[in-house]
C-alpha positions as CSV (number, residue, x, y, z in Angstrom):
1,X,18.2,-73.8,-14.4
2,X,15.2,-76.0,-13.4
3,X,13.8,-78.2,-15.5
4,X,9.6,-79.6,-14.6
5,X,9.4,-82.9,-13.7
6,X,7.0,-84.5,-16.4
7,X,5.3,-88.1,-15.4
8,X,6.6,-90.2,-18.0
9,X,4.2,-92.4,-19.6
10,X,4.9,-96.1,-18.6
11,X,6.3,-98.1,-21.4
12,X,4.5,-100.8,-23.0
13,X,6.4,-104.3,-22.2
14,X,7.2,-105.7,-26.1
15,X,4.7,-108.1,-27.2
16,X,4.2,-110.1,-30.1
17,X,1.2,-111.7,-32.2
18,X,-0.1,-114.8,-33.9
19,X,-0.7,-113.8,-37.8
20,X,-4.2,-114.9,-37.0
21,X,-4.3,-112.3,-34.5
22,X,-2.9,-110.0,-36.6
23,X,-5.4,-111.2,-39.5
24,X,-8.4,-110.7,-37.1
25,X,-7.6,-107.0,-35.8
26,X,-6.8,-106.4,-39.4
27,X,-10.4,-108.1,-41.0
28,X,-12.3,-105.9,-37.9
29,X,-10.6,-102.9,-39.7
30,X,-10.9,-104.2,-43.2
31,X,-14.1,-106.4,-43.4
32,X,-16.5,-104.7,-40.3
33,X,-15.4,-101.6,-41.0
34,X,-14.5,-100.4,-37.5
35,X,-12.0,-97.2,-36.8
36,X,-8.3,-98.4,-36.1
37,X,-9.2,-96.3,-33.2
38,X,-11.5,-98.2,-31.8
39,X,-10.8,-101.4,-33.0
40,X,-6.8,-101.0,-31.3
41,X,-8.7,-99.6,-27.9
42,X,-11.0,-102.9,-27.9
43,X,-8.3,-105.0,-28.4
44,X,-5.4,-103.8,-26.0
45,X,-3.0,-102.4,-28.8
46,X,-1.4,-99.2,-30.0
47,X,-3.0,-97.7,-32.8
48,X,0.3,-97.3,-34.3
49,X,1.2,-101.4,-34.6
50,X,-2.7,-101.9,-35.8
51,X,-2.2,-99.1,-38.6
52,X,0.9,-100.7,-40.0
53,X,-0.9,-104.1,-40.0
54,X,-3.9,-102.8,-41.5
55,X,-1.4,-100.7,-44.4
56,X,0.6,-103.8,-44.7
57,X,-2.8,-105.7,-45.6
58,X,-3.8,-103.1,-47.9
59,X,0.0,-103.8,-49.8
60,X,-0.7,-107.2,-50.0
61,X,-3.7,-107.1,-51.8
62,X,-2.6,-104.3,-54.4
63,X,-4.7,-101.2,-52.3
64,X,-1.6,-99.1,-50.5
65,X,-2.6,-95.8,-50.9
66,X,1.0,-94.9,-49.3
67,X,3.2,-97.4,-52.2
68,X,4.2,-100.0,-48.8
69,X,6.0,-102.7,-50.3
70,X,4.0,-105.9,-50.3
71,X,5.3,-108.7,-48.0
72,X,6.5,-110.8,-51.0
73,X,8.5,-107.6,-52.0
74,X,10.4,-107.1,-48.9
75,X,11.1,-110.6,-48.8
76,X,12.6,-110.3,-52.0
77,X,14.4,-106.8,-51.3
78,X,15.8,-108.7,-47.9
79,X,17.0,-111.8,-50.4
80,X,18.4,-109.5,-52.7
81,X,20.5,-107.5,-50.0
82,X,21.6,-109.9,-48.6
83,X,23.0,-111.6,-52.1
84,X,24.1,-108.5,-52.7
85,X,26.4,-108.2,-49.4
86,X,27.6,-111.7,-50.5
87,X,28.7,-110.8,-53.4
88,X,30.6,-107.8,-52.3
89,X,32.4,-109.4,-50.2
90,X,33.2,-112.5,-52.6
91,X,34.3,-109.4,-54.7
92,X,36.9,-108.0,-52.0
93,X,38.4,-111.7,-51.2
94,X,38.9,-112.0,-55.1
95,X,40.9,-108.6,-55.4
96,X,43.3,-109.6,-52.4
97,X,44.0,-112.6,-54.0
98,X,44.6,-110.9,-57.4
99,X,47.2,-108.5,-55.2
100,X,48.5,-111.3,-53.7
101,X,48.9,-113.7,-56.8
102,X,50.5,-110.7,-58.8
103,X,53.2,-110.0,-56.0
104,X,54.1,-113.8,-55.8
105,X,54.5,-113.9,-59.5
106,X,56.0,-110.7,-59.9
């Protein structure tokens, strides 16, 4: 069976971006009013990264129509997992020395 040959779109080398940057494309959306759309085009981004900026503004300052956690929250939620991984494993090392402390003295 024969399967078309599609071009494939080129992909996009990973960049990455100031926060001022970031805080520019978003305050074009934000403060001028200008379409993601455009505003991405203008710029030399996808809409897709410029959309999560612009949402994770909107999070920030209390406006998330989608419920995004706000950057202090994820931070927190990060902290938290992290603790909370910790603590498992404390948890585990604590139970093989309670196995191994009970077969010594029993």
């Amino acid at each position: 069976m024969e399967t078309e040959d599609k071009p494939r779109r080129k992909q996009r080398t990973r960049r990455s971006f100031s926060d001022e940057f970031k805080a520019g494309a978003v305050a074009l959306v934000l403060k001028e009013g200008k379409s993601i759309t455009r505003v991405a085009k203008d710029l030399d981004l996808t809409q897709s990264s410029l959309g999560r900026w612009v949402e994770q503004a909107r999070a920030d300052v209390g406006k998330s129509a989608r419920g995004t956690l706000t950057t202090e929250e994820k931070e927190e939620l990060a902290r938290l997992r992290k603790e909370v991984r910790e603590l498992r494993l404390e948890r585990e090392i604590l139970k093989k020395a309670a196995v191994f402390f009970a077969k010594e003295n029993g």
